[in-house]
Structures are given as structure tokens and as C-alpha cells.
C-alpha positions in Angstrom: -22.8 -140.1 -24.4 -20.1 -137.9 -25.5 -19.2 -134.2 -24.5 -16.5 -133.6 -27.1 -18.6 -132.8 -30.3 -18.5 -130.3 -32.8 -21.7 -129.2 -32.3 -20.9 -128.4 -28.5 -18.1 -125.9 -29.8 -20.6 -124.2 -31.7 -23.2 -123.6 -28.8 -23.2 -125.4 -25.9 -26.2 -124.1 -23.9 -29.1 -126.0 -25.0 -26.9 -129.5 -24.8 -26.6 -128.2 -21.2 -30.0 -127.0 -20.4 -31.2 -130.7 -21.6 -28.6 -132.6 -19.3 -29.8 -130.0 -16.0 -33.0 -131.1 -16.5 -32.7 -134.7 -17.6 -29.6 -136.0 -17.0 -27.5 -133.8 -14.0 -24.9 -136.7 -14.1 -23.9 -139.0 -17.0 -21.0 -140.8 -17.9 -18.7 -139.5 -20.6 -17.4 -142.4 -22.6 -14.6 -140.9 -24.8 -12.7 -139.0 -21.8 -13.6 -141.5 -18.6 -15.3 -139.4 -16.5 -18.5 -138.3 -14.5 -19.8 -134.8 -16.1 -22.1 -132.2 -13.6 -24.0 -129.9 -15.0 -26.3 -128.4 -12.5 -25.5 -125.3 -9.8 -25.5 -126.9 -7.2 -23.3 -130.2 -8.1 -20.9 -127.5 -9.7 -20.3 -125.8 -6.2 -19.9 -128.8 -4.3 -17.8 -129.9 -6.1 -15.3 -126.7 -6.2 -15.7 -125.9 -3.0 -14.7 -129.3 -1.0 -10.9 -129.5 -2.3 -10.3 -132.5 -0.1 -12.6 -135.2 -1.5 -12.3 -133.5 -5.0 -8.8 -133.6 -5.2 -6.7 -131.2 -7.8 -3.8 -133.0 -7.1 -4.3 -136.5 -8.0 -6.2 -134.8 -11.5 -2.2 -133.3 -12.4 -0.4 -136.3 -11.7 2.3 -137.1 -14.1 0.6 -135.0 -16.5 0.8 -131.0 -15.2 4.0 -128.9 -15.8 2.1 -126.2 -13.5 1.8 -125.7 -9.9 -1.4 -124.5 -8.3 -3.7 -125.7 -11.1 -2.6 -129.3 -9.6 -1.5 -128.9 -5.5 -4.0 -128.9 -2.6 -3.4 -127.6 0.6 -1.7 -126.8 2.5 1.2 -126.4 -0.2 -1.4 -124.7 -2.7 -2.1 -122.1 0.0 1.8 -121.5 0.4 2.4 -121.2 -3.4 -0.2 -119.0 -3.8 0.2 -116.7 -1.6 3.7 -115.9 -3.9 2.0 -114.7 -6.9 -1.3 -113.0 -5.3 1.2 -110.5 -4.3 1.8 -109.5 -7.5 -2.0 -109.1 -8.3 -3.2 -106.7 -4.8 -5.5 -104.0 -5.2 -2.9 -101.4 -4.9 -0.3 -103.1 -7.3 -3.0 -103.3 -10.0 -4.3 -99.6 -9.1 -0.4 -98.5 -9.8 -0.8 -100.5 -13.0 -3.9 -98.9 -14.5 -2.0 -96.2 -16.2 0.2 -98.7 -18.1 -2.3 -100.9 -19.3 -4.6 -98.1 -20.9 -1.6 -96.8 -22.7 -1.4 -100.4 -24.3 -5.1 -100.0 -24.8 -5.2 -96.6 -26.9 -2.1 -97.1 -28.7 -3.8 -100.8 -30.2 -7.5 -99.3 -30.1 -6.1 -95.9 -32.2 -4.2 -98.2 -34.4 -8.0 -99.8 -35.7 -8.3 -99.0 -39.6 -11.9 -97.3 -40.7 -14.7 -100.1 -41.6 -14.4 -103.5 -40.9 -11.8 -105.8 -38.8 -10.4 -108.9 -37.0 -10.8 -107.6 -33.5 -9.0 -110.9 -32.1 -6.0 -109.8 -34.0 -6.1 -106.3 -33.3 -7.0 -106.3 -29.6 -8.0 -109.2 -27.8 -5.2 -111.4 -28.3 -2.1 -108.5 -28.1 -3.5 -106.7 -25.8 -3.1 -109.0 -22.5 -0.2 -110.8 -23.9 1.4 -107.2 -24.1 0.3 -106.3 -21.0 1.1 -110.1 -19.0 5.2 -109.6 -20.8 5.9 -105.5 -19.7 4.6 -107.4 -15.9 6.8 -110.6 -16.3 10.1 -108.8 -18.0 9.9 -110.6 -20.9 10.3 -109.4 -24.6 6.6 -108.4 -26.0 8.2 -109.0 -29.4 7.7 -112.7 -28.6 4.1 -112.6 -28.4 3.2 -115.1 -31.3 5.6 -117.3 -29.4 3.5 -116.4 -26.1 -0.1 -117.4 -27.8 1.4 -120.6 -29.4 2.7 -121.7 -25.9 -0.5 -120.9 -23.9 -2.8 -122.7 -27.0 -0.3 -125.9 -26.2 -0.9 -125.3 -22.0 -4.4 -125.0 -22.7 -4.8 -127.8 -24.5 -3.3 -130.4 -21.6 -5.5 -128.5 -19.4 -8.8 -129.6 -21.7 -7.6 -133.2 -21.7 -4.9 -133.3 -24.3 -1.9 -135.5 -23.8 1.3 -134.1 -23.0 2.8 -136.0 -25.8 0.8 -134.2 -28.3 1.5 -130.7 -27.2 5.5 -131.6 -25.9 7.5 -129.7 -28.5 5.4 -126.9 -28.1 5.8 -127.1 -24.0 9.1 -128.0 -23.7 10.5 -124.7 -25.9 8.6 -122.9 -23.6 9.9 -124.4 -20.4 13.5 -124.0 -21.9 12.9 -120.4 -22.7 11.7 -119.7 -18.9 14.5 -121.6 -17.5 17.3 -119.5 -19.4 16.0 -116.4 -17.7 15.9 -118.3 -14.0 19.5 -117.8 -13.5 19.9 -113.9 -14.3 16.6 -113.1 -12.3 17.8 -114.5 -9.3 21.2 -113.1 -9.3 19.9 -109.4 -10.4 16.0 -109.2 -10.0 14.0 -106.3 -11.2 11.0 -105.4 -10.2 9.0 -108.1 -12.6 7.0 -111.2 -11.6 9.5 -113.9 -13.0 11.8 -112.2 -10.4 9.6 -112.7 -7.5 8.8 -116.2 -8.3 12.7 -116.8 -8.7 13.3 -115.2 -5.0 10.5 -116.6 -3.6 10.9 -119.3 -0.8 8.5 -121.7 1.0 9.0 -123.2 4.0 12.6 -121.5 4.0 13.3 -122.8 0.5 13.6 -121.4 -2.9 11.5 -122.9 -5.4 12.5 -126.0 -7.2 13.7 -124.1 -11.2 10.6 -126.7 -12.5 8.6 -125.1 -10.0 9.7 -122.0 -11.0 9.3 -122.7 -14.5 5.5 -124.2 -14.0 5.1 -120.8 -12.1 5.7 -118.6 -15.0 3.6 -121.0 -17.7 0.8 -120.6 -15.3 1.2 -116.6 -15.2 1.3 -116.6 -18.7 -2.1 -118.4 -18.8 -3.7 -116.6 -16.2 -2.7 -113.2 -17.5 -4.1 -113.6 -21.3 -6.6 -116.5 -21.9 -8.9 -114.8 -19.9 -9.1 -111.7 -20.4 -8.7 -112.7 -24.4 -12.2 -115.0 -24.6 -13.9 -112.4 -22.2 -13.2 -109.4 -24.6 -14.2 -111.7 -27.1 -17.8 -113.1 -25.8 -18.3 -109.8 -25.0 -18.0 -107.5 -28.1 -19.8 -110.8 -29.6 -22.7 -109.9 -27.7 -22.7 -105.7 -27.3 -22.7 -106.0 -31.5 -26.1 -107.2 -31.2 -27.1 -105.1 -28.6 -27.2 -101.6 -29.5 -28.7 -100.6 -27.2 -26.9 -102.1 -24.3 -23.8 -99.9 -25.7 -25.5 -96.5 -26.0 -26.2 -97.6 -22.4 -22.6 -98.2 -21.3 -21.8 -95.3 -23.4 -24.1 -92.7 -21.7 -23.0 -94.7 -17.9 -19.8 -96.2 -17.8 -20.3 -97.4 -14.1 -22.3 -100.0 -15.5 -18.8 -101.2 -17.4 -17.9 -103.5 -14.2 -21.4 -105.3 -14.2 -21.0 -106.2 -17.8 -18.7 -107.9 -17.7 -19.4 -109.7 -14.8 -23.0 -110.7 -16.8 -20.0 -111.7 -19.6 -18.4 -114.0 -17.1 -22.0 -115.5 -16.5 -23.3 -115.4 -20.3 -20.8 -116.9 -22.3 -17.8 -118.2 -20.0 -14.7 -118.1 -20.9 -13.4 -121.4 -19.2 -16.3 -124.1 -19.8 -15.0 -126.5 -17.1 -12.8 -128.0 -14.8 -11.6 -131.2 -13.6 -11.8 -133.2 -10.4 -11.0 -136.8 -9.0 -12.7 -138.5 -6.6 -10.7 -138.9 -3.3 -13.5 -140.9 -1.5 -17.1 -142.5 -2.6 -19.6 -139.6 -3.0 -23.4 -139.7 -4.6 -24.9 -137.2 -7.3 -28.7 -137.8 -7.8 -28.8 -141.4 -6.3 -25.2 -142.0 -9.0 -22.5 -143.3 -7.2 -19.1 -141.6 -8.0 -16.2 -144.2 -6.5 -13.0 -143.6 -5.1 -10.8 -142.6 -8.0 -13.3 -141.7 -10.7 -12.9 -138.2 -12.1 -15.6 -135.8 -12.1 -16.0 -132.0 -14.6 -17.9 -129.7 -13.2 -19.1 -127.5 -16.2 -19.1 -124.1 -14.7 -20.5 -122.4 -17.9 -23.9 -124.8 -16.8 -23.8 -124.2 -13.5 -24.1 -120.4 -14.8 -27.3 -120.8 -17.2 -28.9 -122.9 -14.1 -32.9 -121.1 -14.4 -33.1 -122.8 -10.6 -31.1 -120.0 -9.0 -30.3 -117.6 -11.8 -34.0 -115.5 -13.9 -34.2 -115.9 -17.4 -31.0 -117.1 -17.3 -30.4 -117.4 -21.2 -30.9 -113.7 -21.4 -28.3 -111.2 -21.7 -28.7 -108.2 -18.7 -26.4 -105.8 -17.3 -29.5 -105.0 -14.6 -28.8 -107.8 -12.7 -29.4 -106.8 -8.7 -26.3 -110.1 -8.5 -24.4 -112.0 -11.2 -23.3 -115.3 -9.5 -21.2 -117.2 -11.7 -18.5 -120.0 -11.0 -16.6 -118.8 -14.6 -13.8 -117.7 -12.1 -13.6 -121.1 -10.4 -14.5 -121.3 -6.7 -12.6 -120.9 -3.2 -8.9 -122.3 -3.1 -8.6 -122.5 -7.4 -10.4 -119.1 -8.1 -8.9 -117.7 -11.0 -5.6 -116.6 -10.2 -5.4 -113.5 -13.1 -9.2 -113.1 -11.9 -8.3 -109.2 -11.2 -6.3 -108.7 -13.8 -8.5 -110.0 -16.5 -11.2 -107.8 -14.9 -9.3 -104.4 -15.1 -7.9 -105.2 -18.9 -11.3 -106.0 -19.7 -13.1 -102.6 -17.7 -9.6 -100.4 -19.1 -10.3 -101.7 -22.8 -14.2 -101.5 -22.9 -13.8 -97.6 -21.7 -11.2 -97.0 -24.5 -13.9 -98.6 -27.4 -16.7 -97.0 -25.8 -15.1 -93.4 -25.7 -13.7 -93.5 -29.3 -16.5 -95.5 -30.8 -20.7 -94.4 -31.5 -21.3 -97.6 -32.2 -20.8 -101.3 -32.8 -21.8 -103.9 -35.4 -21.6 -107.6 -36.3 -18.8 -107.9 -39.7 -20.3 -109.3 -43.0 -18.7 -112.4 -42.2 -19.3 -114.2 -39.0 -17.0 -115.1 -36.2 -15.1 -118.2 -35.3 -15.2 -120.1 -32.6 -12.3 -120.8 -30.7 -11.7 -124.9 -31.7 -12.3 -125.9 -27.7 -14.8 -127.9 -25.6 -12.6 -125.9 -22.4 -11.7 -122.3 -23.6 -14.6 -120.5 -25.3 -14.0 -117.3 -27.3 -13.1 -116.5 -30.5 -10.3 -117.5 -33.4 -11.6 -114.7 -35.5 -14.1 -112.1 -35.0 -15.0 -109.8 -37.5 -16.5 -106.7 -36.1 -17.2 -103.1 -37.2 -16.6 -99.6 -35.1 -18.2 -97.0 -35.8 -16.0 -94.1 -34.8 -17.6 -90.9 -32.7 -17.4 -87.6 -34.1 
């Protein structure tokens, strides 16, 4: 069997509905690896960090920390950057980000557009550069680097993305020297000062530090946006509702998260024999937990294949789980809460474009390439 099709880029959910119920583990040829589809295998599997190593997954072929360290070294590099994303800091940062927001939203011509090009892709990258101290002008550079970072994550060789990767690590390391001898007040200088153990940061470390950032503070929060105008343009009636109640903003997008995820899966190897449904997994193998199955599972989650904001609890894994949750997690969530109050305040209504959107060309990311959409402005 194969996970990498065509056909799973387009809609995923029923392949994954059919492998819950009849096949919760199989053996993808093309890649080499156990797949999981059901809740309860996803969480397992996330959750217990020492026989499902992250580690041994990134060896020899991760430029990023974090994404590819256990603890207790993962707990110590973390704890640099979740500085950078507290409560407060992100409070103080509210004001900022909705500027971006109303100067890209009040830029939107009348009738139809591309709302990938006009706000979910700038907006975050915009956003991720102003908090890094690095040139927004750069910003197609910025997308073409995280597409290439992406891409390793979802199982493509280094090789194939290194030109791509290595311009990027180069541009980083030209700023590592400056930042450290006169910081500001940005997250490229904090990573640069930061020590562990007593000791600065290796500058690849440092480097693999900022690539990450750079993931964590646009892929996310691009896709969300996305899957989520996607689905409000079919659902009148679910924006009238966040119009008339904007508290209901926060759940969702959490419903978003669980809907139509923006990361699909993640990767694990084996560090000892375990056992899925009477399958043995040995030492070594590699397992993907598909996170955006695990959040369509109908044996914890009602009518799971149904879109509702009501929701008395979304529980989704679209975040990751425990040690690896999503490190722009709150950020994403505030550019996504900042951006639908903008559109819903300007705009009576929303509706599908003549022609339809296009899929982001990923098994791992899903969101959207191209999505035509059109805003109806209020009077």
C-alpha cells in the first residue's frame, strides 16, 4: 500500500476513515515505514518521546534543532525560544500584528481574489520578519526557503532541496555575527545570546534555530487561514454567526485545527519492540502518526466529518502533543483570531471564487496554493 498519492492530496479523509476501521496499521512500501491512523495509536505514540525517538528520525538528515532532539537537551533548547512566544510577549504584540492585518485586508480589490496571495501567505511571513529583525522585503525568499524545509520534513531528501537550504543557512549565518556583538530586541538576537549548559549555541545550532522560527511562525498560521476561509465560504451561515459573536472566533479555529489540519503527520522511529493491533513494530522501524486521522476518529470525536464551532471540546493532535507541540502554536493562534476579526468586521459576507482552489502539492502540509475567494464588503 502506498500513502503518497495524488488522490490523498486532494482529500484524504475517507482513505483515512477506511484504514481506522480496517487497517489501523499497514506498511507503507514507497517510504519504509509503519503508518497509524487511529486516536488512540496517534497519542501513544506522541506522547512516549523515549521509545518513539525524534532524534534518531533527524539523523544526518535535519538542519533544525527541536524538531530532531529529545530530552533532556530538547527541554533546554526549548525553553530559549518559548520565551519569545509568553502570554504577555504576544499580548504586547497584538497591536502590531493587526496593523499588518488591516493594511493587507484594506488593500483587497472589489470582486473576486487570490486570498493566498493577498493574505495568508504575507501576512505571517510579515509578521514572523518585523519579530526576527530581518528585512520583510525578502519574503518570496522567506516562502521559497520554508517550501524547501518543509519538504525534508515530509520525507524529501536533503539533496533535492540543498541549494535552496543552504542559501538560506548562509543568509542566517551572515547576521549571527552582528546580533551577537549588538543585539536588539528581535528573536535571532536571543537565539544568538542564548547559552545552554553555560555555553552559547553552536552558529549551526543557531542557524537550525532561526530555519525552525521561520517555519513555525508562517506555515501554520498560512494553511490554517487557508482551510478555514475554505470552509466559512460554504458556510454562510457559520459567518453571520462569528459576525454577530466574535467570542466564538477562538473555537473556530480550534474546530479548523481539528477539520482540516494543517500538518497531516509526523514521524517517529522505534527505539524498542512495541505492538499496534497484534503488528509488531521492531527496534528501528519508523512509525507516522497521522494526526489529521487521529482528529476525524468517530470513536472519541461525534460526527466527526462535520464542521461545528458548538463543540462543548475540540481535541485535536494538529498541534502535535507534549514535548513536540507546536512551537508557533500561540502565535499561529493569535494571527489567525487577529485576521478573522479584521475579515469579519469589513466584510457581510463570503463566497467560494468561480474557479476553485488549489491544493497545496503535500501529503504533510495541507492548505492551499491558490484560493480564489470573494468578500463581500459591509456597508
Amino acid at each position: 500500500m502506498q500513502f503518497f498519492t495524488d488522490d490523498l492530496i486532494a482529500d484524504p479523509y475517507p482513505h483515512y476513515q477506511r484504514w481506522r476501521d480496517d487497517q489501523p496499521i499497514w506498511w507503507e512500501e514507497s517510504s519504509g515505514q509503519w503508518v497509524l491512523t487511529r486516536n488512540e495509536d496517534v497519542q501513544r505514540v506522541l506522547r512516549d518521546h523515549d521509545c518513539f525517538s525524534s532524534a534518531a528520525m533527524g539523523a544526518g538528515n535535519s538542519p533544525l534543532p527541536l524538531l530532531t532532539d529529545d530530552p533532556p537537551r530538547h527541554t533546554k533548547l526549548r525553553g530559549i525560544v518559548n520565551k519569545a512566544f509568553t502570554t504577555r510577549m504576544l499580548r504586547d504584540l497584538e497591536p502590531a500584528i493587526e496593523e499588518v492585518a488591516r493594511d493587507l485586508v484594506g488593500r483587497f480589490p472589489d470582486g473576486e481574489l487570490d486570498v493566498v496571495e493577498a493574505l495568508t501567505v504575507p501576512f505571517p511571513v510579515i509578521v514572523i520578519s518585523r519579530m526576527m529583525g530581518i528585512p520583510e522585503e525578502r519574503r518570496e525568499d522567506f516562502k521559497r526557503w520554508s517550501d524547501a524545509l518543509t519538504g525534508i520534513l515530509a520525507g524529501t531528501s536533503l539533496e533535492d532541496r540543498r541549494s535552496e537550504i543552504l542559501e538560506m543557512a548562509t543568509f542566517f549565518q551572515t547576521l549571527i555575527p552582528e546580533r551577537r556583538l549588538t543585539p536588539g530586541d528581535d528573536l535571532l538576537s536571543a537565539v544568538a545570546r542564548a547559552e545552554v549548559d553555560g555555553q552559547y549555541l553552536s552558529d549551526a545550532e543557531i542557524v537550525g534555530f532561526n530555519m525552525l522560527l521561520l517555519i513555525a511562525g508562517n506555515e501554520t498560521t498560512t494553511n490554517l487561514l487557508g482551510n478555514m476561509l475554505n470552509v466559512l465560504a460554504t458556510r454562510p451561515d457559520v459567518w453571520m454567526e462569528l459576525r454577530n459573536n466574535p467570542d466564538l472566533i477562538e473555537p473556530a479555529i480550534e474546530e479548523t485545527f481539528r477539520f482540516d489540519s494543517p500538518v497531516q503527520f509526523l514521524m517517529r522511529q522505534a527505539t524498542e519492540e512495541v505492538e499496534f493491533h497484534n503488528q509488531p513494530v521492531k527496534q528501528g522501524e519508523r512509525v507516522m502518526v497521522v494526526m489529521g486521522s487521529a482528529n476525524r476518529d468517530s470513536r472519541v470525536i461525534d460526527s466527526p466529518d462535520e464542521f461545528d464551532i458548538g463543540r462543548d471540546k475540540t481535541r485535536h493532535y494538529s498541534l502535535g502533543y507534549g514535548i513536540h507541540f507546536c512551537l508557533g502554536a500561540p502565535l499561529a493562534r493569535l494571527e489567525a483570531r487577529i485576521a478573522m476579526g479584521v475579515l469579519l468586521e469589513r466584510f457581510d459576507l463570503l463566497d467560494p471564487g468561480l474557479v476553485a482552489g488549489k491544493r497545496v502539492p503535500s501529503h504533510l502540509l495541507r492548505g492551499f496554493e491558490r484560493l480564489p475567494l470573494r468578500f463581500n464588503r459591509a456597508r
